[in-house]
MILO-792310 format. One record per residue (C-alpha): x, y, z. Coordinates in pm, 1 decimal. Each point is the difference from the previous one (the first is absolute). Layout:
BEGIN
<pt X="X" Y="Y" Z="Z"/>
...
***
This chain:
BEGIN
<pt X="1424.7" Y="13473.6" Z="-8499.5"/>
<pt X="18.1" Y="321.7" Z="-175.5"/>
<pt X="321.2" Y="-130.1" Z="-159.0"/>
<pt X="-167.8" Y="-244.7" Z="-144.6"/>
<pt X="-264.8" Y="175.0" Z="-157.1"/>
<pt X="278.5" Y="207.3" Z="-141.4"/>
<pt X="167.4" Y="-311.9" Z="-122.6"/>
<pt X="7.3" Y="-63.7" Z="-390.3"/>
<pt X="-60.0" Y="-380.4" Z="2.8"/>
<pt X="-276.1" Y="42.0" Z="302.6"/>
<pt X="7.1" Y="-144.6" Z="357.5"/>
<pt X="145.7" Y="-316.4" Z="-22.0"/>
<pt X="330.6" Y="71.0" Z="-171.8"/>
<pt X="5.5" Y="384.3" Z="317.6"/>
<pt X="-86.7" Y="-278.8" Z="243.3"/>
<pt X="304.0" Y="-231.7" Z="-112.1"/>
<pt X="257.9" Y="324.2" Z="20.1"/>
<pt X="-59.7" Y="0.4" Z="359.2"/>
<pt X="208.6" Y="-161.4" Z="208.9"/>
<pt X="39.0" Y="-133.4" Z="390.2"/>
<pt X="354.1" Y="61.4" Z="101.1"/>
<pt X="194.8" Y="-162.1" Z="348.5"/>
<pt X="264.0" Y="194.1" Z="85.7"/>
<pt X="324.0" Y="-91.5" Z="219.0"/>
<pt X="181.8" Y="205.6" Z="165.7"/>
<pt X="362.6" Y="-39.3" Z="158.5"/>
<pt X="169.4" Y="321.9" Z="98.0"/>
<pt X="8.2" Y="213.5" Z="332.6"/>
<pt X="-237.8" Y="284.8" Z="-7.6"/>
<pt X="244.1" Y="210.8" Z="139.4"/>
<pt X="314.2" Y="-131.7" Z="-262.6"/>
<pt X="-177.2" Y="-78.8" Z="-278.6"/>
<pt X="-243.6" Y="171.2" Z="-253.4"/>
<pt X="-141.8" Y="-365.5" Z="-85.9"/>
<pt X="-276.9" Y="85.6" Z="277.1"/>
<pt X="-103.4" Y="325.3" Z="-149.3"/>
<pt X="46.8" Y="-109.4" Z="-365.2"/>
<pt X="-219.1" Y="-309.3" Z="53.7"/>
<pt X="-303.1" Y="281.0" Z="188.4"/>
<pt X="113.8" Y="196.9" Z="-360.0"/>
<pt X="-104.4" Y="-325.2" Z="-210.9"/>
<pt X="-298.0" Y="-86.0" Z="152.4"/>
<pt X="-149.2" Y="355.9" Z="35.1"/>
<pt X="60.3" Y="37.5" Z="-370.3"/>
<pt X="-153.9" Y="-338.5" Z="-72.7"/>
<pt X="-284.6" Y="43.6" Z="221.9"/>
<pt X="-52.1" Y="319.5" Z="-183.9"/>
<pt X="-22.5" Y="-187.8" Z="-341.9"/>
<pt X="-270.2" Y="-214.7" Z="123.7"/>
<pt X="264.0" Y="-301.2" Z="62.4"/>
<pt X="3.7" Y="-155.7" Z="330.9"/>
<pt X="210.9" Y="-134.2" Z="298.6"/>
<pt X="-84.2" Y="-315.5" Z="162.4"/>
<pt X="313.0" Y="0.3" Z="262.0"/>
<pt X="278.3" Y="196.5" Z="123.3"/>
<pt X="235.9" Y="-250.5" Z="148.0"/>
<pt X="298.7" Y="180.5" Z="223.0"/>
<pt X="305.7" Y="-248.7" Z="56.7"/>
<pt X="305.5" Y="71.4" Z="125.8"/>
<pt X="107.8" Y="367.1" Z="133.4"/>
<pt X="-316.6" Y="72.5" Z="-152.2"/>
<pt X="-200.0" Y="-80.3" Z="260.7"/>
<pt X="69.8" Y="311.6" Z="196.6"/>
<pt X="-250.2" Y="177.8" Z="-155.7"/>
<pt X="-202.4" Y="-197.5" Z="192.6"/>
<pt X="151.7" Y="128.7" Z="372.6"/>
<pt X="-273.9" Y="210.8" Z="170.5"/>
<pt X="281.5" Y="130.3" Z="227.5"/>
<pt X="195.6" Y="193.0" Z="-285.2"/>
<pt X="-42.7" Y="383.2" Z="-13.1"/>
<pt X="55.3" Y="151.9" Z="-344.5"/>
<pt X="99.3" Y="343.9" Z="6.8"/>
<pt X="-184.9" Y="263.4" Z="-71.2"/>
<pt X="161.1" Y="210.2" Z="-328.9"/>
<pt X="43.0" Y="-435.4" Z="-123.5"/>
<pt X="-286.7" Y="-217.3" Z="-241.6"/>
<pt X="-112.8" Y="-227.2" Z="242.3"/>
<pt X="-45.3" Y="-309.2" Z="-200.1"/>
<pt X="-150.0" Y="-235.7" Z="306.5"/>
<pt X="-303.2" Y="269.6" Z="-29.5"/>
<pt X="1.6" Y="-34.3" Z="-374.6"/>
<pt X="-49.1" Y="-354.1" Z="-8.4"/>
<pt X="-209.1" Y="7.2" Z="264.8"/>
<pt X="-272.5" Y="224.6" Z="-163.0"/>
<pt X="46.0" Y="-199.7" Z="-331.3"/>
<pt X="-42.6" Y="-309.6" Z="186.4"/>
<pt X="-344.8" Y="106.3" Z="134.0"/>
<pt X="-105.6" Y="234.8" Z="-305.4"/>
<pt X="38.3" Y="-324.4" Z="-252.8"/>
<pt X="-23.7" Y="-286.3" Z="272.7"/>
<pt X="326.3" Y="-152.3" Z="-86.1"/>
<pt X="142.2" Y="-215.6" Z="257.4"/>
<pt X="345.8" Y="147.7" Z="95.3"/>
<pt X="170.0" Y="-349.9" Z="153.6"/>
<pt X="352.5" Y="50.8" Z="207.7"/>
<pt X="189.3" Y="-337.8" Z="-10.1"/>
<pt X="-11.3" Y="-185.0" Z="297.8"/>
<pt X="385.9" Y="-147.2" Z="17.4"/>
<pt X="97.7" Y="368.6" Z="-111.2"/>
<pt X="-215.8" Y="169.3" Z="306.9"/>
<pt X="105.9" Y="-238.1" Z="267.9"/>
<pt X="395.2" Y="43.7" Z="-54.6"/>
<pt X="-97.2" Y="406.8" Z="-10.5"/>
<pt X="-231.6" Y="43.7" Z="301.9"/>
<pt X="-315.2" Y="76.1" Z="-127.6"/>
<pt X="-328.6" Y="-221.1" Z="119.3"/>
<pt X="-349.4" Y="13.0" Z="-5.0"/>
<pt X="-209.5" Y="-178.0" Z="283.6"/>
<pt X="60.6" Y="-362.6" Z="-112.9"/>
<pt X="360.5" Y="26.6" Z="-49.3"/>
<pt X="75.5" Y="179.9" Z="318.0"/>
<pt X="-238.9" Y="-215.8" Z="185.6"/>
<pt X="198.4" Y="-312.4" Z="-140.5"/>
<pt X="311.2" Y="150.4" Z="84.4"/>
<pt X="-98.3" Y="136.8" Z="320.7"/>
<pt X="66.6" Y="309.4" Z="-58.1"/>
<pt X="-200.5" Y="307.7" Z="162.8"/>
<pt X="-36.0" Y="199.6" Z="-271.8"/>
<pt X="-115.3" Y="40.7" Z="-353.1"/>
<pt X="186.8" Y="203.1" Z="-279.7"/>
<pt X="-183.5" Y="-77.6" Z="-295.5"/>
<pt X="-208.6" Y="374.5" Z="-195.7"/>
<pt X="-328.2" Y="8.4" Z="-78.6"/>
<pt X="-90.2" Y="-184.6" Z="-343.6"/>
<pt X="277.7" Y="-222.3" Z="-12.2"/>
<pt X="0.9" Y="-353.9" Z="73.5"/>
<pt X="231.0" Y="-283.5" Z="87.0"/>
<pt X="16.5" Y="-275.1" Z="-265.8"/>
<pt X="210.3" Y="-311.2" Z="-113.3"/>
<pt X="185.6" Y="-65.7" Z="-331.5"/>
<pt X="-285.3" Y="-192.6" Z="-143.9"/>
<pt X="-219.0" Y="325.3" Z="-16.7"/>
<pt X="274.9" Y="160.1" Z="-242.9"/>
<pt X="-34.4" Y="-366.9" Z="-163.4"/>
<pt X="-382.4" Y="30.7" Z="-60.4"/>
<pt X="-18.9" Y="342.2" Z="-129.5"/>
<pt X="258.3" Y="-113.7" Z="-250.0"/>
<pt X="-230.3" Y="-227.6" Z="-71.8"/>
<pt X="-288.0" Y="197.7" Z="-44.3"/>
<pt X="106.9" Y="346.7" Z="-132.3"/>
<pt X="127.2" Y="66.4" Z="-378.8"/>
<pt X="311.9" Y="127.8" Z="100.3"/>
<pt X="227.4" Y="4.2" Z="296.9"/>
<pt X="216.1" Y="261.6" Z="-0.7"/>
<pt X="249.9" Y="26.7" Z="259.3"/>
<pt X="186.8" Y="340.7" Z="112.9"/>
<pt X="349.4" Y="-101.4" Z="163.2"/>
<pt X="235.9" Y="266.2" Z="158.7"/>
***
């Protein structure tokens, strides 16, 4: 609240300049920058004092999500990035459940519905339908989607 002692007009017009963002994101974190450009955005925002309700993965994004992927070591790895943002500002980071099924990864409901013997899903990420994306429309003051 610093920012808004520092405001001019006081602490209701600072506390209106804030905003809750959503943010979408569509590319392959291996062929894309939208991944790393959407971590970009919401570091910066969170920085400002702004907040993230959601990170919603969909399509080829949901890779970032695959526990078994090594990145290499001279490379950003952008799964542990959004991983430590995730827990750091308690943003739910949601993988899309049509988009993980068709690309193998699972966590123990999925695989156990599937029968599968094995989970794939990292560490901080979650499984999630279409309606969660829907809701945090809903909710936030901006969605802001990062395609590839």
């Amino acid at each position: 609240m610093e920012f808004a002692r520092r405001h001019p007009h006081g602490w209701r017009e600072a506390y209106q300049l804030l905003m809750q963002f959503s943010l979408l994101i569509q590319g392959s974190p291996t062929a894309s920058q939208s991944p790393f450009s959407a971590y970009e955005f919401a570091s910066a925002a969170l920085a400002q004092g702004h907040s993230i309700q959601r990170a919603f993965f969909y399509q080829d994004a949901v890779l970032i999500g695959n526990k078994l992927v090594a990145t290499p070591q001279d490379e950003f790895d952008i799964q542990t990035a959004w991983q430590a943002l995730g827990k750091a500002h308690h943003i739910p980071l949601v993988l899309c459940v049509a988009s993980c099924l068709r690309r193998g990864i699972l966590d123990d409901r999925e695989a156990e519905r599937f029968e599968k013997s094995a989970t794939s899903i990292a560490e901080t990420f979650e499984i999630g339908g279409l309606g969660q994306l829907i809701d945090a429309s809903l909710e936030s003051a901006r969605l802001i989607t990062f395609r590839p």
